[in-house]
C-alpha positions as CSV (number, residue, x, y, z in Angstrom):
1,X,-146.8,22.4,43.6
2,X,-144.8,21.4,40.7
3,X,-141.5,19.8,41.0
4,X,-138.4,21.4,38.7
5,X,-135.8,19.3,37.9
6,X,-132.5,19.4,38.9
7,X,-129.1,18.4,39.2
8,X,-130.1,14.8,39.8
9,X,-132.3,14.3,36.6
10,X,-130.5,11.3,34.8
11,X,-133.5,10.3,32.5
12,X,-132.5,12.6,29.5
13,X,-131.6,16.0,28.2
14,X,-134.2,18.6,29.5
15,X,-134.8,22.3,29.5
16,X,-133.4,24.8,31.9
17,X,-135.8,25.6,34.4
18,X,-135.2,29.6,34.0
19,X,-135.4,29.5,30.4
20,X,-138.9,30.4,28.4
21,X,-138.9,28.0,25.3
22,X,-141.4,28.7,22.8
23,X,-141.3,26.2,19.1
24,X,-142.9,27.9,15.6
25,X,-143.4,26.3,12.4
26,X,-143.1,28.3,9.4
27,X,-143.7,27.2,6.1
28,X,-141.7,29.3,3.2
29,X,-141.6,27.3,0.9
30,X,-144.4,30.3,-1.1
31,X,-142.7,33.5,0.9
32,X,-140.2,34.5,3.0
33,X,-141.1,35.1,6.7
34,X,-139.5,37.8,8.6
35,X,-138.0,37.5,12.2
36,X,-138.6,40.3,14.1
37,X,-137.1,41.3,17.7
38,X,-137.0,44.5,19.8
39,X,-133.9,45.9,21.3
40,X,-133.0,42.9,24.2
41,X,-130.4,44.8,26.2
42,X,-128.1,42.5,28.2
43,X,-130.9,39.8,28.3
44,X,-129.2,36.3,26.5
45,X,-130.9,35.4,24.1
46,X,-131.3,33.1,20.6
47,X,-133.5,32.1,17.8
48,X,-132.6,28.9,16.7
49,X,-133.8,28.1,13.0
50,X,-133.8,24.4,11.6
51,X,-135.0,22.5,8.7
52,X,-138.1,19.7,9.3
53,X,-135.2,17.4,10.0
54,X,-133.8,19.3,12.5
55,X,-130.5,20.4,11.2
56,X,-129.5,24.0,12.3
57,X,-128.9,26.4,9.2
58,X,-129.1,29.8,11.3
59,X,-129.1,31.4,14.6
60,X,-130.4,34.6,15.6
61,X,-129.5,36.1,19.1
62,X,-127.3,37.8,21.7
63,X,-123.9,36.0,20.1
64,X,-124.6,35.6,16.6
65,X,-126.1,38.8,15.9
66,X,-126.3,41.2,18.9
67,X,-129.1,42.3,21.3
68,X,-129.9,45.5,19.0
69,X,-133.5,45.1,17.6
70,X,-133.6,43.9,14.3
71,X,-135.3,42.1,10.7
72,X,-134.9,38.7,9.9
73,X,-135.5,37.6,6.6
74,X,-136.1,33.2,6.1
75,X,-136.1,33.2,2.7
76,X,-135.7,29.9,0.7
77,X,-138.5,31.4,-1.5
78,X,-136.3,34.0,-2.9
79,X,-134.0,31.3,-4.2
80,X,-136.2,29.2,-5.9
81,X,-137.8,32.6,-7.6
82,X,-134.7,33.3,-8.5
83,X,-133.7,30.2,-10.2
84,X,-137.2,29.7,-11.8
85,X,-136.4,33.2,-13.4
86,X,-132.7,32.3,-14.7
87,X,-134.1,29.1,-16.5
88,X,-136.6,31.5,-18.3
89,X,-134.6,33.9,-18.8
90,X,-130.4,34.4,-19.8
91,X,-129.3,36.8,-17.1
92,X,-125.6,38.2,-17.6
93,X,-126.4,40.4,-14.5
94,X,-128.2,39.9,-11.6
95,X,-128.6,42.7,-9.4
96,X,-129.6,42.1,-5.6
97,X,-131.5,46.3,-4.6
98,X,-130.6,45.5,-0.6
99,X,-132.4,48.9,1.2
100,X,-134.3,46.5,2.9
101,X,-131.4,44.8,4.7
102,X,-130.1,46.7,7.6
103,X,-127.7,44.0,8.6
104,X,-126.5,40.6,7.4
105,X,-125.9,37.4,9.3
106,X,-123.3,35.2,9.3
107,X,-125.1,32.4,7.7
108,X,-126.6,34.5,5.0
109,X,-123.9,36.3,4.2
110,X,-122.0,33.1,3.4
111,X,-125.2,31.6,0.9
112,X,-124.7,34.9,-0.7
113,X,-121.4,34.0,-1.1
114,X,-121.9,30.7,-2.4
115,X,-124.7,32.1,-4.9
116,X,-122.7,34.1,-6.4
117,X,-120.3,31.2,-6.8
118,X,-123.0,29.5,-8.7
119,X,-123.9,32.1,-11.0
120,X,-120.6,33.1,-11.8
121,X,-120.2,28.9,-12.9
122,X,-123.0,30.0,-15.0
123,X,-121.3,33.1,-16.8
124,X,-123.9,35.5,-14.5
125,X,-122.6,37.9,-12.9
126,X,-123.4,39.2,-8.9
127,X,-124.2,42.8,-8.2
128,X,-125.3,44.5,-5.2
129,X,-126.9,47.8,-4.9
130,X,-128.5,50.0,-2.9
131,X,-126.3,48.6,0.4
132,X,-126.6,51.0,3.4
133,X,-123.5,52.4,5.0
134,X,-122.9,49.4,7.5
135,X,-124.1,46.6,5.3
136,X,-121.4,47.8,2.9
137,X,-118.8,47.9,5.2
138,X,-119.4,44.6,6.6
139,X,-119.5,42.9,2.5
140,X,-116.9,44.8,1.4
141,X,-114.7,43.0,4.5
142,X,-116.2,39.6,3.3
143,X,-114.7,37.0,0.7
144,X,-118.1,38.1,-0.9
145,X,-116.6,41.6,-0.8
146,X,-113.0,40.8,-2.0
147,X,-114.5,39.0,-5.2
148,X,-117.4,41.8,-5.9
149,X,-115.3,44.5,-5.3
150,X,-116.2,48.1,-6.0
151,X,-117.2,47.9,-9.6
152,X,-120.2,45.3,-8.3
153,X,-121.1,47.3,-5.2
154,X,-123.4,50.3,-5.9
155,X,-125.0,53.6,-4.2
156,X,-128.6,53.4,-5.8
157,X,-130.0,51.2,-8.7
158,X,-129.4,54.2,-11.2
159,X,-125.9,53.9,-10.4
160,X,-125.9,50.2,-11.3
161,X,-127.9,50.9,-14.8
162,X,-125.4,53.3,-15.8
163,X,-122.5,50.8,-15.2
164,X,-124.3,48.0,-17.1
165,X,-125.3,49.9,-19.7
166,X,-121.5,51.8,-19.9
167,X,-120.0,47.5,-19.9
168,X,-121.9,47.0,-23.0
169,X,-123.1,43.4,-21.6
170,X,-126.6,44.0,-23.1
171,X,-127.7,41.4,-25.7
172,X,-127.9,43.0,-28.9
């Protein structure tokens, strides 16, 4: 029979005995991964995500983002794409289509913040399109939504076309 620690363990940190722990590496450094969980009902529970030196830059779970079921995108790929692209290219608009993003967490929500801090530093503008009913409500309540506003949030990517095209920002 094994013996579970206790109360009287004084040789270190150590796991709950009532907890499952489980420890993935995931390397996206070529491609995001996606987190995926089912619905977890009133069961606790987290995903926490850190970098090879162990610093925490996301949480998934029960308090951070709710027991409904739900897609995670780790995506530190899309970044670098991105950037690779602007030194190629000079964007004056970048528009993000987001039908694939049913919800946004905390953590992402605030590097989407600061990106768009960094392009507009760059004289690149942030759009958003495409942006399903509670995604939209939860931006447009953001910093990210006070300093988008309206005129950078959009229905579909037609939508957004037509506005770009009606600015006149297109290089001549």
């Amino acid at each position: 029979m094994r013996n579970l620690t206790d109360a009287s363990f004084r040789d270190g940190g150590t796991p709950n005995n009532d907890k499952l722990y489980s420890t993935a590496r995931v390397d996206i450094s070529k491609e995001l991964v996606i987190l995926s969980h089912p619905e977890m009902g009133d069961r606790y529970f987290t995903f926490q995500l850190a970098c090879m030196d162990d610093d925490n830059f996301a949480f998934v779970g029960k308090r951070t983002t709710g027991s409904k079921g739900g897609n995670f995108a780790i995506a530190s790929y899309v970044g670098d794409r991105m950037r690779a692209l602007m030194k190629e290219h000079d964007f004056r608009v970048i528009v993000l289509e987001c039908s694939a993003i049913p919800d946004i967490e905390y953590t992402a929500l605030v590097m989407l913040t600061e990106g768009r801090e960094n392009l507009e530093k760059r004289g690149v503008e942030l759009w958003l399109s495409t942006l399903n009913p509670d995604l939209f409500r939860m931006i447009e309540r953001s910093p990210l939504g006070e300093k988008l506003g309206h005129d950078r949030m959009f229905f579909n990517l037609q939508i957004a076309l037509e506005a770009y095209l009606a600015k006149g920002i297109a290089k001549a």
